[in-house]
C-alpha positions as CSV (number, residue, x, y, z in Angstrom):
1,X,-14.6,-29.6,12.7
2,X,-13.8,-26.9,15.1
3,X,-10.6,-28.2,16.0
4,X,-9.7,-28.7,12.5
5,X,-10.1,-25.2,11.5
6,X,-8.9,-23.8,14.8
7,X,-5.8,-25.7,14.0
8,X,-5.3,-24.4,10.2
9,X,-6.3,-20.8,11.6
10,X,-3.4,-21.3,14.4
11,X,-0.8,-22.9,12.0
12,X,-1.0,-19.5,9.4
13,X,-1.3,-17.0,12.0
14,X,1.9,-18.2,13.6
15,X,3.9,-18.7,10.6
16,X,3.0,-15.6,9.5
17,X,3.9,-14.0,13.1
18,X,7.1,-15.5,12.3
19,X,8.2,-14.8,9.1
20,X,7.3,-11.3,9.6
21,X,9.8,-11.6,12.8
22,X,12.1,-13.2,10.5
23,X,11.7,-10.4,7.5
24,X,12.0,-7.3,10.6
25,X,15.4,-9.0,12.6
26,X,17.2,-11.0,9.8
27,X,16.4,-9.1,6.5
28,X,19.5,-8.1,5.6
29,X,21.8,-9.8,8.4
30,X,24.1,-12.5,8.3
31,X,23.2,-16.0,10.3
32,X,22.1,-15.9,13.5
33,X,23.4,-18.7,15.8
34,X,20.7,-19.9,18.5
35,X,22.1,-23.8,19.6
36,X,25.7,-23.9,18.1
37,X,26.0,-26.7,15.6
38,X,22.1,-27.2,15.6
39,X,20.0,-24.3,14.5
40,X,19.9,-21.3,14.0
41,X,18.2,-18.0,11.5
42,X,18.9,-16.6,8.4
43,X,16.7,-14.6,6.2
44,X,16.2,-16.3,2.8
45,X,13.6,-15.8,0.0
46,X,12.9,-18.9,-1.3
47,X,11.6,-19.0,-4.8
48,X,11.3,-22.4,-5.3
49,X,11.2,-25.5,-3.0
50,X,13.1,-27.4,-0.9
51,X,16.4,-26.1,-1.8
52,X,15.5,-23.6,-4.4
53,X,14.6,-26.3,-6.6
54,X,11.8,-25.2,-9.5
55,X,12.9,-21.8,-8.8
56,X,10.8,-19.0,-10.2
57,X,7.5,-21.7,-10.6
58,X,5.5,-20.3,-8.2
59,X,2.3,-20.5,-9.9
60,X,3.1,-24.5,-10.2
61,X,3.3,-24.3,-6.5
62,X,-0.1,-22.0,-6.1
63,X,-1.8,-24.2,-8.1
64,X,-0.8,-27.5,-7.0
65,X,-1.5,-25.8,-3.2
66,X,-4.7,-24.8,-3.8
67,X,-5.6,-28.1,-5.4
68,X,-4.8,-30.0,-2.7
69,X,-6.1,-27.5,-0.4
70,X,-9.7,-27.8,-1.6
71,X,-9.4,-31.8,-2.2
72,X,-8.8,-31.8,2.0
73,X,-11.5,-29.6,3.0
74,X,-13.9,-31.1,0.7
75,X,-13.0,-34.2,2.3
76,X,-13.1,-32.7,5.8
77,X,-16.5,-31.0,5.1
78,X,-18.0,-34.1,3.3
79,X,-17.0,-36.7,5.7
80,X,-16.5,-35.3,8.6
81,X,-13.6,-37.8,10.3
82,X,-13.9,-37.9,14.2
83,X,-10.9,-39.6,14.5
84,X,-8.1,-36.8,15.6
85,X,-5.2,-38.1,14.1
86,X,-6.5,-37.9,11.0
87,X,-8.2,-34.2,11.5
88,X,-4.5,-32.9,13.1
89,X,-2.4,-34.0,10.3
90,X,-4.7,-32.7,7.6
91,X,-4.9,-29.5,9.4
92,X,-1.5,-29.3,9.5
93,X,-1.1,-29.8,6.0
94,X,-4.0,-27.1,5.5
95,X,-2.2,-24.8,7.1
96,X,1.0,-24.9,5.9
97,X,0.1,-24.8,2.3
98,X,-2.3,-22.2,3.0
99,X,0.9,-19.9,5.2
100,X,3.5,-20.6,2.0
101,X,0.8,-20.0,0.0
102,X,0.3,-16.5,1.1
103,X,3.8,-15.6,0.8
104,X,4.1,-16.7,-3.1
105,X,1.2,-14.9,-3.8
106,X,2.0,-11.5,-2.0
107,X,5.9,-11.8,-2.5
108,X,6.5,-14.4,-5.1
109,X,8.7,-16.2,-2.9
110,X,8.4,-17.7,0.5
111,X,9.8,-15.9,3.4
112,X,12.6,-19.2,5.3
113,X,14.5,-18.7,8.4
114,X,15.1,-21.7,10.7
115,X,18.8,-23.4,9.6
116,X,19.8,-26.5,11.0
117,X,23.5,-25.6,11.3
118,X,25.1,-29.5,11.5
119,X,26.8,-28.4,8.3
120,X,29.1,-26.0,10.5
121,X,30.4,-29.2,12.0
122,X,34.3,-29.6,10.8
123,X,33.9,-33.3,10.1
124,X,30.5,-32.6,8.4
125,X,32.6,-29.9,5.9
126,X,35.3,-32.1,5.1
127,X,33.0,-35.3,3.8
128,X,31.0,-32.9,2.0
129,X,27.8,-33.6,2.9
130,X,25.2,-30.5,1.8
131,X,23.4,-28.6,4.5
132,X,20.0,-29.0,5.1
133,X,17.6,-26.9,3.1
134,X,16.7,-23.4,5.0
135,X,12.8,-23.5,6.0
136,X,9.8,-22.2,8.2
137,X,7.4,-22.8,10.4
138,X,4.7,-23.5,7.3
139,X,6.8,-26.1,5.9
140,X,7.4,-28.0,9.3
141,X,3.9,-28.3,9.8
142,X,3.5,-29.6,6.1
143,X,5.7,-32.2,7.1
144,X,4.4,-32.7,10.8
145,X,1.2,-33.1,8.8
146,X,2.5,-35.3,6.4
147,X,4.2,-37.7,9.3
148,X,0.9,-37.9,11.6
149,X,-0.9,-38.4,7.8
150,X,1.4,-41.7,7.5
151,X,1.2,-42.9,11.0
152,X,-2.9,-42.6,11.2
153,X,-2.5,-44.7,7.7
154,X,-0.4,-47.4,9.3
155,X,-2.7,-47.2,12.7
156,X,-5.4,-47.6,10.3
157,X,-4.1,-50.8,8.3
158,X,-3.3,-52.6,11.2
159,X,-6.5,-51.9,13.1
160,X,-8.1,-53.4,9.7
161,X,-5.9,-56.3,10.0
162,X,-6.8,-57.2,13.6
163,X,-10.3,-56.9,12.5
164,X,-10.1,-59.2,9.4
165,X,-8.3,-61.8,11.7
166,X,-10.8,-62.1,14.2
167,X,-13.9,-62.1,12.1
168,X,-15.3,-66.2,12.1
169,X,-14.4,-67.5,8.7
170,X,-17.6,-67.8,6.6
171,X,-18.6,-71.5,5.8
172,X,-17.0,-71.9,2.3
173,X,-14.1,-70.8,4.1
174,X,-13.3,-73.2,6.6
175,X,-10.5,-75.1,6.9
176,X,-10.8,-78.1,8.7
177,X,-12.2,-81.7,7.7
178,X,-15.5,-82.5,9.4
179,X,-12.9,-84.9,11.5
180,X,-11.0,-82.0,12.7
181,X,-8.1,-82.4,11.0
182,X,-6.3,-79.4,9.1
183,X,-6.9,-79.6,5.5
């Protein structure tokens, strides 16, 4: 449990760190190149989600946060997972919602900066395709989170499997003929 909260304590303090970077050096500012044609910062208050979509619902997003804020740490408290994968990604999760969530409630927006900047490619601009949304460090550990929630969830299912397959089948179960052939 330690790791787990050490993680969710870790996750908001940096994404607060950097957002407050973000709101001192590009409040204001134009784009901010770091790789060319890969990423780079610009200040945006996001009032919505990905994209600005549901802009101006921030108390749909405070509440659907917070609800599944407490639904993973009443899990994590109830339960009490040892397996890591599983305590990482919720963390994750957990602390992302809980570093947007801080911004909504103090702003009523969230604070983005990181830009994947493929869109500034000249065969990207002539087919049209739309630029990735602007984000932060809150929402990559959301979906981080969300990834390493899948993957311990296909780990799981196929450990299951394995398990299921080499359990003896129980005697209404069998297969063969008392002669040995198949049935």
């Amino acid at each position: 449990m330690l790791v787990f909260f050490c993680i969710i304590a870790g996750t908001v303090i940096i994404d607060q760190l950097t957002k407050w970077l973000a709101v001192i050096y590009l409040q204001g500012g134009g784009s901010v190149g770091v790789i060319p044609y890969i990423i780079g910062f610009v200040y945006v208050e996001n009032r919505g989600a990905a994209w600005g979509m549901f802009a101006d619902q921030r108390w749909v997003f405070i509440v659907a946060s917070s609800l599944a804020i407490v639904v993973i740490l009443v899990y994590m408290l109830c339960k009490k997972p040892k397996d890591r994968l599983l305590t990482v990604s919720l963390a994750l999760i957990v602390g992302g919602g809980i570093g947007n969530m801080i911004d909504r409630i103090a702003y009523g927006y969230v604070v983005d900066f990181l830009q994947f900047r493929y869109i500034d490619i000249p065969i990207v601009q002539k087919l049209g395709i739309p630029g990735f949304p602007v984000f932060n460090g809150a929402d990559s550990c959301v979906c981080i989170g969300a990834a390493l929630l899948m993957l311990y969830l296909i780990i799981s299912m196929v450990k299951e499997q394995k398990n299921e397959r080499k359990q003896p089948p129980a005697n209404g179960d069998r297969h063969r003929r008392e002669d040995g052939d198949k049935a």
